[in-house]
C-alpha positions in Angstrom: -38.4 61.1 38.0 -34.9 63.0 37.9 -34.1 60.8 34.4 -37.5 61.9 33.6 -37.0 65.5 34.0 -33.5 65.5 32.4 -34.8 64.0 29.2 -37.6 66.8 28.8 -34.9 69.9 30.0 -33.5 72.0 27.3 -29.8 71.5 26.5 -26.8 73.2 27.6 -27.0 74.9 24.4 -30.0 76.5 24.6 -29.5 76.7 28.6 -26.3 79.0 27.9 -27.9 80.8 25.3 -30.9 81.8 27.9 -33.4 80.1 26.5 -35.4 79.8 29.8 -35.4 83.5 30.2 -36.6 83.5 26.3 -39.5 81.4 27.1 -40.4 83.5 30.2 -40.5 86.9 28.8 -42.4 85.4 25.4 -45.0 84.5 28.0 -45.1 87.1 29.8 -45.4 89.9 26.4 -48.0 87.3 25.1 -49.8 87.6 28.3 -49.4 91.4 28.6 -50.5 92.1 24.8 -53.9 90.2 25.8 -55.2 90.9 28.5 -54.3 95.1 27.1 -56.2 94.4 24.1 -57.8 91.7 23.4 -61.2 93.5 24.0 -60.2 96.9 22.4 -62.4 98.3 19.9 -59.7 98.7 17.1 -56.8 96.5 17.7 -58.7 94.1 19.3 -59.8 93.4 15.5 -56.3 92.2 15.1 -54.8 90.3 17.7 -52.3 88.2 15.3 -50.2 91.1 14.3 -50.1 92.3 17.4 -49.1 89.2 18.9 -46.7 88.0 16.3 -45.0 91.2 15.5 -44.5 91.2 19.5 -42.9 87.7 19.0 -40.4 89.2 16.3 -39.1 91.8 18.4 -38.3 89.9 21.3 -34.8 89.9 22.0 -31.5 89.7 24.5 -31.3 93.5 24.8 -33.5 96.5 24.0 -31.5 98.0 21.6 -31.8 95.2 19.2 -35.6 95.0 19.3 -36.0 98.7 18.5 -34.4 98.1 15.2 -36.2 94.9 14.5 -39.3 96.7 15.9 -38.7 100.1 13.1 -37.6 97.2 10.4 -41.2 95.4 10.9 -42.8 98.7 10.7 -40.8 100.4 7.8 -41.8 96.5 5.7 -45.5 96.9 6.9 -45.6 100.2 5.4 -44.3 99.5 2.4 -46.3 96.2 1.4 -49.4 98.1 3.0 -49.3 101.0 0.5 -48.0 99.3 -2.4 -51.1 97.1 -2.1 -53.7 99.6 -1.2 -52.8 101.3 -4.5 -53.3 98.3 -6.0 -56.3 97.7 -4.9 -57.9 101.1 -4.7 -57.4 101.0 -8.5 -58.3 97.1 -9.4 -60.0 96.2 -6.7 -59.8 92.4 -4.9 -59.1 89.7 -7.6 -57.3 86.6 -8.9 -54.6 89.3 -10.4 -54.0 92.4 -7.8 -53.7 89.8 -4.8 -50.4 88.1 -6.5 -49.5 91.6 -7.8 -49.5 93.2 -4.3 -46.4 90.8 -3.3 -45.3 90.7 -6.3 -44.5 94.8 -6.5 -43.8 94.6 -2.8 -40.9 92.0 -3.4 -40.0 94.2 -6.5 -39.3 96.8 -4.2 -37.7 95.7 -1.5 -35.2 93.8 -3.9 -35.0 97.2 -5.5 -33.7 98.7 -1.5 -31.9 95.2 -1.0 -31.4 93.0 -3.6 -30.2 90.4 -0.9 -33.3 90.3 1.5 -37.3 90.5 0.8 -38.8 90.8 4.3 -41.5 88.4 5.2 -43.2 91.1 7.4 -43.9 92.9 4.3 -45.0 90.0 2.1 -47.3 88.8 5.1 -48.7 92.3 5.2 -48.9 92.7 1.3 -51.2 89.6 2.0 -53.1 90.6 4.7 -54.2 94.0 3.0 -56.3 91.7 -0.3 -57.7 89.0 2.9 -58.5 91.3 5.7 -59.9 94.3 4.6 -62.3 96.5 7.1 -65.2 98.7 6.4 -65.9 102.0 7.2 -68.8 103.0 9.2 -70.6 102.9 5.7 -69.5 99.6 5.2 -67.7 100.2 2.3 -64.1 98.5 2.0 -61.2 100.8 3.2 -57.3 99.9 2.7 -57.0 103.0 4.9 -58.2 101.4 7.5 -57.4 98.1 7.0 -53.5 99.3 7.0 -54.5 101.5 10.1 -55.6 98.2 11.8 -52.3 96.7 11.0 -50.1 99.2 11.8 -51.7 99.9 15.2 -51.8 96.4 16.3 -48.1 95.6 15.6 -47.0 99.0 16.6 -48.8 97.6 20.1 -47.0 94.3 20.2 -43.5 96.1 19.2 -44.1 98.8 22.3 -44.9 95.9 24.7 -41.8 94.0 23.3 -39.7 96.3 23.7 -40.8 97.2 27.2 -39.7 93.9 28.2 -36.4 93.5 26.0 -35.8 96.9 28.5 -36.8 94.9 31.4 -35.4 92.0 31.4 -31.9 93.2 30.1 -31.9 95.6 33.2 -32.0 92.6 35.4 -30.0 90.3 33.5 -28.2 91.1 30.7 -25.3 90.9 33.1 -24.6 87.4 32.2 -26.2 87.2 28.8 -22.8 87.6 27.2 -20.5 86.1 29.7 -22.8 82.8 29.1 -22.4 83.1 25.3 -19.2 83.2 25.7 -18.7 80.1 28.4 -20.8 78.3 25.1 -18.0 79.3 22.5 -15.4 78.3 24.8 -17.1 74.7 25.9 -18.4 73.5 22.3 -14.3 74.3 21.3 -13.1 72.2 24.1 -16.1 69.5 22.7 -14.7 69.5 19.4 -11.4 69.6 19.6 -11.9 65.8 22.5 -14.4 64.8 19.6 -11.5 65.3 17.3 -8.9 63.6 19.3 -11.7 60.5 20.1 -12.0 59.7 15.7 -8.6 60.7 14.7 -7.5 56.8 14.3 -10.8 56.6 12.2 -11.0 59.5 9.8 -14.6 59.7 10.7 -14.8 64.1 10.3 -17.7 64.9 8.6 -20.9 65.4 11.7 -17.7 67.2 13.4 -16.9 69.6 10.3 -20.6 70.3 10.0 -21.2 71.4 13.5 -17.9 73.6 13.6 -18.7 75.0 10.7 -21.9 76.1 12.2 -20.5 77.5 15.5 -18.7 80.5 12.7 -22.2 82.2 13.0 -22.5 81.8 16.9 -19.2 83.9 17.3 -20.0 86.4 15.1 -23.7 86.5 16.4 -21.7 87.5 20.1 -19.0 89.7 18.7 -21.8 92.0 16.6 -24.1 92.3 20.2 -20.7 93.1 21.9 -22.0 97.0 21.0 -25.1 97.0 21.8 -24.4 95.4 25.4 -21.7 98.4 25.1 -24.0 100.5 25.1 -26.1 99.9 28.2 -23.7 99.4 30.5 -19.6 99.8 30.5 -18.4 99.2 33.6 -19.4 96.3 35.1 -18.6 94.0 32.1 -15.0 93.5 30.2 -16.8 93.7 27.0 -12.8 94.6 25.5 -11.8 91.4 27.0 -14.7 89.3 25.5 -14.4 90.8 22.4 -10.4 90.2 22.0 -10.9 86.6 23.3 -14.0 86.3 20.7 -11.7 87.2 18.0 -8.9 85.0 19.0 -11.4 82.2 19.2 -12.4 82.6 15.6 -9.3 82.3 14.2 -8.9 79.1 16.5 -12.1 78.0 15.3 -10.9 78.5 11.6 -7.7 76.9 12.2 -9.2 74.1 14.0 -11.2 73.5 10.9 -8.4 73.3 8.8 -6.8 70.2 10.9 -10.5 68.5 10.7 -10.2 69.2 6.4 -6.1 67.8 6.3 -7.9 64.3 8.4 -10.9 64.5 6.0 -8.4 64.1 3.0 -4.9 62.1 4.4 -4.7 58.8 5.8 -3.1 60.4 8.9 -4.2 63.7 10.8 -1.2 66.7 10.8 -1.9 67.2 14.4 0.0 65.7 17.5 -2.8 64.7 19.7 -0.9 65.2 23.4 -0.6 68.9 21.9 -4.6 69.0 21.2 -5.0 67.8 24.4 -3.1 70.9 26.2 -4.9 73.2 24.1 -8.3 71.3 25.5 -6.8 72.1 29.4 -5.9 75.9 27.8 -9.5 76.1 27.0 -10.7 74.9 29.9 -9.0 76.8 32.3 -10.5 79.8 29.9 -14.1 78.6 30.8 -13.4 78.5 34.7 -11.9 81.8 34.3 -15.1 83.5 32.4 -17.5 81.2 34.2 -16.5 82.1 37.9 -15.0 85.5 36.8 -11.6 85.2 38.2 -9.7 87.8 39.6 -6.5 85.4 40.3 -5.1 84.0 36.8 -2.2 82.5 38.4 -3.2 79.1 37.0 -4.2 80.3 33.3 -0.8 82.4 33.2 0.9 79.0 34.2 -0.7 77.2 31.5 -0.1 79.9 28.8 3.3 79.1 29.4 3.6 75.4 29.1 1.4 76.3 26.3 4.1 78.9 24.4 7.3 76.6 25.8 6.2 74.0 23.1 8.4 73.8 20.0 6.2 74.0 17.0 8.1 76.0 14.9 7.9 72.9 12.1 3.8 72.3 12.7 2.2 75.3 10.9 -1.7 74.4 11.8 -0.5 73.5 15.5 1.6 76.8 15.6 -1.6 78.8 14.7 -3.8 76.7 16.6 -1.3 77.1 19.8 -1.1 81.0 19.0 -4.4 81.6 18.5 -5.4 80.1 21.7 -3.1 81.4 24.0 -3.6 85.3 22.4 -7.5 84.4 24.0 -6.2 83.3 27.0 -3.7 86.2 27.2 -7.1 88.1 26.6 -7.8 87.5 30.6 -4.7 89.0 31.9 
């Protein structure tokens, strides 16, 4: 049963990453937006935007799902009027349906040549397939738009409430978990590194580290919004210098997998990986049980710094690197 139950349980990953609260508060918001309106007379018409824009906006902390919440609205808008013009003038046919995204991409590409929102492509879509009728019965991309607008402005507001609620009651260890991630899947790599260095074989490893770029900078650009809620009972200056640090590591550590990838022999002394791998580890316990007493991580930043690597340029940064995020704890 236990083998059973660890096969079907989420990874550490996700685990760290608080997937499980993620699950729980999409359940709960779901569960909320129905029961509220799944018989009301108006947005009761449209339980999918409600329900997916509510989806959209769910996120770690509130402040982030108010901006994603304005962004879906702002893209509704503008691929709602752009295709009620449309239509008002053409009318519902093989030409204004394409043209309604088609101006609506136009536009946005016109604000942003780098990004065409889905939200307002799906709503572009929506305004040609679900249009309502006015008591006369005659079509209306008033309100049709009205409809949509309403209903995801429903599912943001109860998104939102419970991006507030759940941040209130745990966003204490959101980012001290990311963190303990960053820290653990360095450690992972660098062991994974040291375990194939005989046999050259790099490339799954340069793949996933190059992937782990995006999770620091994910954590390092939500430092400010956890900032903002709360700035006492988090070091959110010491997470963000170690954060840094660990990018360079991360970039450096990269660079040793690339020299493997291309020499028959890998530029870095494994015994000195391997201290950087206790280094690193000494960094999680620190984070993960938030350590007041550093005597052991001061101890190890100084084995760490009495190594001579002033010939060993990668190992040199890779050392520095590390110890400046350990030094980050002090």
């Amino acid at each position: 049963m236990r083998n059973f139950l660890d096969k079907i349980k989420l990874g550490r990953q996700a685990t760290l990453f608080d997937s499980y609260l993620y699950i729980l508060k999409g359940f709960l918001s779901i569960l909320t937006g129905y029961i509220l309106f799944h018989n009301h007379e108006i947005i009761g018409k449209d339980m999918i935007s409600l329900l997916f824009g509510m989806m959209l906006t769910l996120e770690p902390i509130n402040i982030i799902g108010i901006k994603s919440g304005l962004d879906q609205i702002k893209a509704s808008i503008l691929g709602g009027v752009v295709t009620a013009i449309l239509v008002s003038l053409f009318g519902v046919n093989a030409l204004t349906i394409p043209m309604g995204v088609a101006a609506t991409m136009y536009i946005s590409l016109k604000f942003n040549w780098r990004f065409v929102s889905p939200v307002a492509i799906f709503t572009a879509i929506y305004m040609t397939q679900y249009i309502q009728l006015d008591p006369l019965g005659i079509p209306s991309m008033m309100i049709t738009l009205r409809l949509r607008l309403l209903a995801l402005g429903s599912g943001i507001a109860i998104a939102i409430l419970y991006n507030y609620l759940f941040s209130k009651f745990f966003y204490n260890n959101m980012l001290r978990k990311r963190l303990v991630y960053i820290v653990e899947s360095l450690r992972t790599y660098l062991n994974t590194y040291i375990s194939h260095e005989n046999d050259g074989e790099m490339t799954s490893l340069k793949k996933d580290i190059t992937g782990l770029f995006g999770d620091i900078d994910l954590v390092i650009g939500q430092i400010g919004d956890y900032n903002k809620i709360d700035t006492e009972k988090i070091p959110y200056d010491h997470y963000r210098c170690a954060l840094q640090e660990l990018r360079d590591f991360t970039h450096y550590t990269l660079d040793v997998i690339m020299y493997r990838m291309r020499h028959d022999k890998g530029v870095a002394d494994l015994s000195i990986l391997e201290t950087l791998v206790n280094l690193l580890s000494e960094i999680q316990t620190v984070v993960e049980t938030k350590k007041s007493d550093t005597t052991k991580l001061n101890e190890i930043i100084q084995n760490v710094e009495s190594l001579d690597l002033s010939n060993e340029s990668y190992l040199n940064e890779l050392r520095l690197t590390c110890v400046n995020a350990a030094k980050c704890f002090l």
